[in-house]
MMTF fields as JSON, N, C-alpha, C and O atoms, coordinates in Angstrom:
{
  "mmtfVersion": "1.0.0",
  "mmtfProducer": "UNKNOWN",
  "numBonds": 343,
  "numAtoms": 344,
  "numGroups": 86,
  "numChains": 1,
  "numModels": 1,
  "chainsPerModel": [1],
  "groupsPerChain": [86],
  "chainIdList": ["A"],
  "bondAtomList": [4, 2, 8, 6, 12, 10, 16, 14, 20, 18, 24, 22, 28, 26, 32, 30, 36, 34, 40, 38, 44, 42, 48, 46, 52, 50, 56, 54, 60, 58, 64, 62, 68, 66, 72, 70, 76, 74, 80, 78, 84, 82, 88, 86, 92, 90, 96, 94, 100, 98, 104, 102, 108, 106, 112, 110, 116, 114, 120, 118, 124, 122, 128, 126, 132, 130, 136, 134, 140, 138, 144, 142, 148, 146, 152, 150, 156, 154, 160, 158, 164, 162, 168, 166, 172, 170, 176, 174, 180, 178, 184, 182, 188, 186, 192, 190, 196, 194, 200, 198, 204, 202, 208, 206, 212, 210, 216, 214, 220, 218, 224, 222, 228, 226, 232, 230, 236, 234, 240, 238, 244, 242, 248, 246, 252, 250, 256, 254, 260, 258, 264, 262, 268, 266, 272, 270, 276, 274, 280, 278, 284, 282, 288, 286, 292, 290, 296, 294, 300, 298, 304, 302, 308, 306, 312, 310, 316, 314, 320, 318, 324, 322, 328, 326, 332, 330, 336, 334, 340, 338],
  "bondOrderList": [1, 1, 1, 1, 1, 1, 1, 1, 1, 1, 1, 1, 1, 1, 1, 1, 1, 1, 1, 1, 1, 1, 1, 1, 1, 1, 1, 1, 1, 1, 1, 1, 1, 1, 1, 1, 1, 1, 1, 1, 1, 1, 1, 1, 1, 1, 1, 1, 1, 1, 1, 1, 1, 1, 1, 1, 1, 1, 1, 1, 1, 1, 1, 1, 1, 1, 1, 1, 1, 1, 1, 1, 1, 1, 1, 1, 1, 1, 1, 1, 1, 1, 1, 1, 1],
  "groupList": [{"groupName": "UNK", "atomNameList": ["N", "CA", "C", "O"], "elementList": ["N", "C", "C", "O"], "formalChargeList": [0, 0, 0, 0], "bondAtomList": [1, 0, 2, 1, 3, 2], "bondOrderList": [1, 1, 2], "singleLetterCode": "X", "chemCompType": "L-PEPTIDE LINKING"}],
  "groupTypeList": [0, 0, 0, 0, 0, 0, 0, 0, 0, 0, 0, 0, 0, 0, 0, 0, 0, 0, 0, 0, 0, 0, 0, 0, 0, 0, 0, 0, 0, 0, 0, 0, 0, 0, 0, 0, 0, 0, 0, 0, 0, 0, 0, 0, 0, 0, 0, 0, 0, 0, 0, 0, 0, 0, 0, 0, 0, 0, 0, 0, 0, 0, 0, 0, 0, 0, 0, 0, 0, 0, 0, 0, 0, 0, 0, 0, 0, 0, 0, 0, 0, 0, 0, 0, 0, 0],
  "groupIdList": [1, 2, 3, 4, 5, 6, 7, 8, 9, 10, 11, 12, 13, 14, 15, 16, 17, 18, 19, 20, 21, 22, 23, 24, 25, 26, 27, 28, 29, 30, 31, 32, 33, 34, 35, 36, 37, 38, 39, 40, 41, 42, 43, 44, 45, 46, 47, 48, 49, 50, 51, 52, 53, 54, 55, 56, 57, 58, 59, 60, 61, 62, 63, 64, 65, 66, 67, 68, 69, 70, 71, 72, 73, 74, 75, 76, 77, 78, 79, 80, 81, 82, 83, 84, 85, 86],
  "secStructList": [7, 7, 7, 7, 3, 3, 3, 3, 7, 6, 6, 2, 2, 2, 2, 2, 6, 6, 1, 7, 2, 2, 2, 2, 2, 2, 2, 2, 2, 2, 2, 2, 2, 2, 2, 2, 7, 1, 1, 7, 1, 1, 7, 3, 3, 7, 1, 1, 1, 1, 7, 3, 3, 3, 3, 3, 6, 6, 3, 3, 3, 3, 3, 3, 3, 3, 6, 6, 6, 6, 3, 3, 3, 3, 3, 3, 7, 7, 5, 6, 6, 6, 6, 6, 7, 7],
  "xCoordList": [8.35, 8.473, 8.315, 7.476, 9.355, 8.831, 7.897, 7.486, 7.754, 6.662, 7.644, 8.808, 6.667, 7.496, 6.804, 5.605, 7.883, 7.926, 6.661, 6.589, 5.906, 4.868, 5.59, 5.631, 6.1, 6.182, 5.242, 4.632, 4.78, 3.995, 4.668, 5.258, 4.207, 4.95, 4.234, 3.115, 4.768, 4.278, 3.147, 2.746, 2.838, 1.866, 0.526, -0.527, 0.913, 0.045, -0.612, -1.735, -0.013, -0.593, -1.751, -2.805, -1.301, -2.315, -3.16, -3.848, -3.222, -4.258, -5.209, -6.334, -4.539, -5.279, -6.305, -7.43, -5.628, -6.345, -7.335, -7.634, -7.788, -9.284, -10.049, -11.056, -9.304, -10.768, -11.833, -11.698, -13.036, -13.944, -13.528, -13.041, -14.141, -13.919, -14.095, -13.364, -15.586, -16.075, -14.711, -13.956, -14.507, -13.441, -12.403, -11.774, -11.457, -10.142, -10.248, -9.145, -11.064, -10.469, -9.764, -8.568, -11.112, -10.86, -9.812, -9.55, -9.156, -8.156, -6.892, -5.826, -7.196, -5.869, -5.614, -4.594, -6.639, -6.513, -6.216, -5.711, -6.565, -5.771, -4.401, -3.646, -4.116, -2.307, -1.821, -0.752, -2.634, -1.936, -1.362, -0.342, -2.761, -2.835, -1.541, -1.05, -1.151, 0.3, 1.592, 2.557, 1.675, 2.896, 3.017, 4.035, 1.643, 1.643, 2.085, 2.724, 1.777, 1.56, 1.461, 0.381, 2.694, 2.394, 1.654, 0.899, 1.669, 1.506, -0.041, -0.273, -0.966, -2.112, -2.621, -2.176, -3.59, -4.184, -5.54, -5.853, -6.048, -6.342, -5.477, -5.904, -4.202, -3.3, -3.054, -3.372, -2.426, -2.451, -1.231, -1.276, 0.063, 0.806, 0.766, 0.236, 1.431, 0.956, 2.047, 3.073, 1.719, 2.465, 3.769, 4.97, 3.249, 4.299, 5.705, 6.646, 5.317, 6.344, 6.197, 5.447, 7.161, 7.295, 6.608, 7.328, 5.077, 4.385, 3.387, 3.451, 2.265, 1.257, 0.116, 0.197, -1.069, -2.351, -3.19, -3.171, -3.913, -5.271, -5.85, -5.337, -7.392, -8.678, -9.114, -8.799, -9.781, -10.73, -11.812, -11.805, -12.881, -13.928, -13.814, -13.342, -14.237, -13.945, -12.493, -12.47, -11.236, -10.616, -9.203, -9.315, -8.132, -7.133, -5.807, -5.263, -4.926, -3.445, -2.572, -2.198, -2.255, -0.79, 0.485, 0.657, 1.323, 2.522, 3.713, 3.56, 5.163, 6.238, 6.542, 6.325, 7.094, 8.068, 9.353, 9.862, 9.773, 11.693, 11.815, 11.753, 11.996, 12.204, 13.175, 13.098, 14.075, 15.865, 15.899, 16.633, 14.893, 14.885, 13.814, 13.622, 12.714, 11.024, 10.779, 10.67, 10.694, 9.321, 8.216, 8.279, 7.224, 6.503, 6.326, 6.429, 6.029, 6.188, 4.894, 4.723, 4.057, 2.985, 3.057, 3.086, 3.079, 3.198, 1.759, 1.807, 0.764, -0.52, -2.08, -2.617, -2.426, -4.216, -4.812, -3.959, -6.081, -6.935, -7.829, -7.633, -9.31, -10.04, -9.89, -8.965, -10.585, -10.472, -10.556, -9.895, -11.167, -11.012, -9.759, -9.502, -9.159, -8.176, -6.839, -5.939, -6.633, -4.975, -4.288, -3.158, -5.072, -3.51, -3.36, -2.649, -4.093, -3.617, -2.469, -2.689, -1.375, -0.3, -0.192, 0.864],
  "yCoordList": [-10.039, -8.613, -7.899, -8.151, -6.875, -6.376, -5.13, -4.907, -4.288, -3.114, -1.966, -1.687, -1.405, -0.124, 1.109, 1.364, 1.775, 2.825, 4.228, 4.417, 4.916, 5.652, 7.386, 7.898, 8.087, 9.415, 10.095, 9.706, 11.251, 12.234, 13.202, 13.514, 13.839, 15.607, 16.384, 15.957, 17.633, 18.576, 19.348, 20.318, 19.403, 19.199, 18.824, 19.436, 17.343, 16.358, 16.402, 15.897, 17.064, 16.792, 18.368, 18.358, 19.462, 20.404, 19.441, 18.954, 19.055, 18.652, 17.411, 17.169, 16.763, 15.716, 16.493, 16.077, 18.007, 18.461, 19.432, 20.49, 19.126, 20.073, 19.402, 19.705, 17.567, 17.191, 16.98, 17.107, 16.572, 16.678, 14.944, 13.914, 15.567, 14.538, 12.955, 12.113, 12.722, 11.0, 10.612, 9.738, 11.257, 11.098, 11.019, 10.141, 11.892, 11.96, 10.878, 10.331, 10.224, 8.588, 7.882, 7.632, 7.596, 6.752, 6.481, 5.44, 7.907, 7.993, 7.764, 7.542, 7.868, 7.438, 5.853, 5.186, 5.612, 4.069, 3.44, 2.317, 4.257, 3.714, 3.746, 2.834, 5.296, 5.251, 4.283, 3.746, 3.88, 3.009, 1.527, 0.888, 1.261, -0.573, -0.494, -1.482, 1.011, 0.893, 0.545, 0.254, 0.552, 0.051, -1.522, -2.21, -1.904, -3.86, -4.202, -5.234, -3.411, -3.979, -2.676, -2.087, -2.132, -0.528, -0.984, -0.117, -2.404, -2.831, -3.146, -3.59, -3.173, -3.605, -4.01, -3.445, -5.033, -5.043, -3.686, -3.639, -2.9, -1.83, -0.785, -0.094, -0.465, 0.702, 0.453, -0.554, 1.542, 1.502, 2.341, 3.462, 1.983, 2.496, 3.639, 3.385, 4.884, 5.946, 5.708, 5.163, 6.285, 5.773, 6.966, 6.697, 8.117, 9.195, 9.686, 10.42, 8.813, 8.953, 6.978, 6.052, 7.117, 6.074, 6.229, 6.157, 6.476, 7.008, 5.746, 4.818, 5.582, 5.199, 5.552, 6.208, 5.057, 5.976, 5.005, 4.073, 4.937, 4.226, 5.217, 6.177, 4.786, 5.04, 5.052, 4.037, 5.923, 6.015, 7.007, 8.193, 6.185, 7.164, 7.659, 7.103, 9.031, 9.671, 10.399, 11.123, 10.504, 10.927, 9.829, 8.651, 10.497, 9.771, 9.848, 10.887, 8.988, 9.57, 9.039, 7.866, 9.852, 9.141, 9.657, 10.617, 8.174, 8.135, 7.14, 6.291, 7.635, 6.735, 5.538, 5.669, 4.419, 3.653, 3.552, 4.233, 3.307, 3.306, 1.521, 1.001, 1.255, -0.442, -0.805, -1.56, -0.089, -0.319, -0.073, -0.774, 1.202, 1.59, 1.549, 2.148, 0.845, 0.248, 1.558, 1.81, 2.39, 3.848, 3.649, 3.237, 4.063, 4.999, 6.563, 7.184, 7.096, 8.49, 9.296, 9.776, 9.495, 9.925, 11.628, 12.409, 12.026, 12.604, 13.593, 14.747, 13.161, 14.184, 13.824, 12.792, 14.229, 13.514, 14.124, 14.962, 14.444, 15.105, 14.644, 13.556, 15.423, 14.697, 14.263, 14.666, 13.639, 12.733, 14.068, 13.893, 15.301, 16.062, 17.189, 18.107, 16.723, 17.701, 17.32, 18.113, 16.015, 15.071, 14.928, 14.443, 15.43, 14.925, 16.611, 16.746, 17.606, 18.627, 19.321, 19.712, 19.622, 20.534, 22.157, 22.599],
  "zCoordList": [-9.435, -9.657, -8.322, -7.458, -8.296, -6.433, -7.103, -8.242, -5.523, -5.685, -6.125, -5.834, -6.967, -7.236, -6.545, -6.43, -6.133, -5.825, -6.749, -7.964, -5.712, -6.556, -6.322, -5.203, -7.562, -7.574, -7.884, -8.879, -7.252, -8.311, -7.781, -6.747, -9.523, -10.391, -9.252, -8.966, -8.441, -8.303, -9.656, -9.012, -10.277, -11.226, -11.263, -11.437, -11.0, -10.698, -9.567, -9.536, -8.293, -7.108, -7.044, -6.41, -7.75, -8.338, -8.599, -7.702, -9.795, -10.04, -9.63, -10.069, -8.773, -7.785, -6.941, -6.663, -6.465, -5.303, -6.0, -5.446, -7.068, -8.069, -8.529, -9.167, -8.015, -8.251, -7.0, -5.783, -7.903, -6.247, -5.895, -6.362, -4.716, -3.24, -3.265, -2.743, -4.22, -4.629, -5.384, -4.957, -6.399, -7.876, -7.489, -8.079, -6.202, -5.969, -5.159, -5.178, -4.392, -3.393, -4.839, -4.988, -6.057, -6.842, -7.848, -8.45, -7.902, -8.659, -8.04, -8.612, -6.361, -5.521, -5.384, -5.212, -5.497, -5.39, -6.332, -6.337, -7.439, -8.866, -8.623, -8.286, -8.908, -8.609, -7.838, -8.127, -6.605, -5.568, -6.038, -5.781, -7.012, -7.642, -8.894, -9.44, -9.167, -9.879, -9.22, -9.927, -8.038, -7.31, -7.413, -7.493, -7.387, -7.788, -9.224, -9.43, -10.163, -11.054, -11.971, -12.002, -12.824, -13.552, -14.768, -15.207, -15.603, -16.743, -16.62, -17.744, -16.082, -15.895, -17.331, -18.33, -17.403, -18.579, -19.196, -20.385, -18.335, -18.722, -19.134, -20.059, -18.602, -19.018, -20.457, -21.09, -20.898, -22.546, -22.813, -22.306, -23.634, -23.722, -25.076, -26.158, -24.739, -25.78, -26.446, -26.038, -27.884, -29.73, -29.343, -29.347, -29.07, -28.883, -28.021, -28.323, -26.662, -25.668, -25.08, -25.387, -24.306, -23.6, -22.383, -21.386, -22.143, -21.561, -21.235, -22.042, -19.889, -20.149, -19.35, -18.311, -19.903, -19.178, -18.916, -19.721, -18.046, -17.49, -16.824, -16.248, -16.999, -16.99, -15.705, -15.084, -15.052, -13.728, -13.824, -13.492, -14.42, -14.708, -15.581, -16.572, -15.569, -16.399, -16.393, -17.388, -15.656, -15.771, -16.262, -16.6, -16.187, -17.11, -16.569, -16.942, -15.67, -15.522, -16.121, -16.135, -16.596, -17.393, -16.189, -15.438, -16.6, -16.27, -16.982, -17.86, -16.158, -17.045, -15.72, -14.516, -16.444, -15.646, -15.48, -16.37, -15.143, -14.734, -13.806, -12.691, -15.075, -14.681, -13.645, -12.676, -14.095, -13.608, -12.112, -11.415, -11.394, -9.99, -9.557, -8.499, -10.183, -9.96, -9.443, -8.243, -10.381, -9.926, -11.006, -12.164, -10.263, -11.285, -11.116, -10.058, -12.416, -12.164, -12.338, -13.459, -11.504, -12.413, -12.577, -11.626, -14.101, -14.393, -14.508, -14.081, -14.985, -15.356, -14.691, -15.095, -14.206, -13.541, -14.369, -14.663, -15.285, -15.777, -16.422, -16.963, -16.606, -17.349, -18.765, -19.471, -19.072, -20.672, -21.627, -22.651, -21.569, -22.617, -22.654, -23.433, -21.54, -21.116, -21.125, -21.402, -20.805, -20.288, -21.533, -21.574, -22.84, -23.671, -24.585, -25.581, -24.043, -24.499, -24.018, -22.871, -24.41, -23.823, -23.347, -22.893]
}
């Protein structure tokens, strides 16, 4: 499998830059370990979209894959009481 390519939503990068300082390394380094490997055995694919989310701490990013041109897309950063409200 090669590396895929990492997008983030203008969206997303809002909200990367509100979290504090300890939390935002950890959540970058998450996104990062998605270019190896988007399927991880922690990520969890959502029932509703062709979507998926893993865990860092307390916070949550969901994103999509695009097999065909190896991206990922990350679509949302936010905390656990917040990331799946619209």
């Amino acid at each position: 499998m090669g590396k895929y390519k990492i997008e983030i939503r203008k969206s997303a990068v809002k909200e990367l830059n509100r979290l504090p300082k300890k939390d935002l390394k950890q959540v970058v380094n998450r996104i990062k370990m998605l270019a190896d490997n988007p399927r991880q055995p922690a990520s969890k694919k959502l029932c509703a979209d062709e979507k998926y989310r893993i865990r860092q701490g307390k916070y949550r990013i969901l994103y999509e894959i695009e097999d065909r041109i190896l991206i990922v897309y990350v679509i949302k950063v936010a905390h656990r009481t917040e990331v799946y409200r619209k």
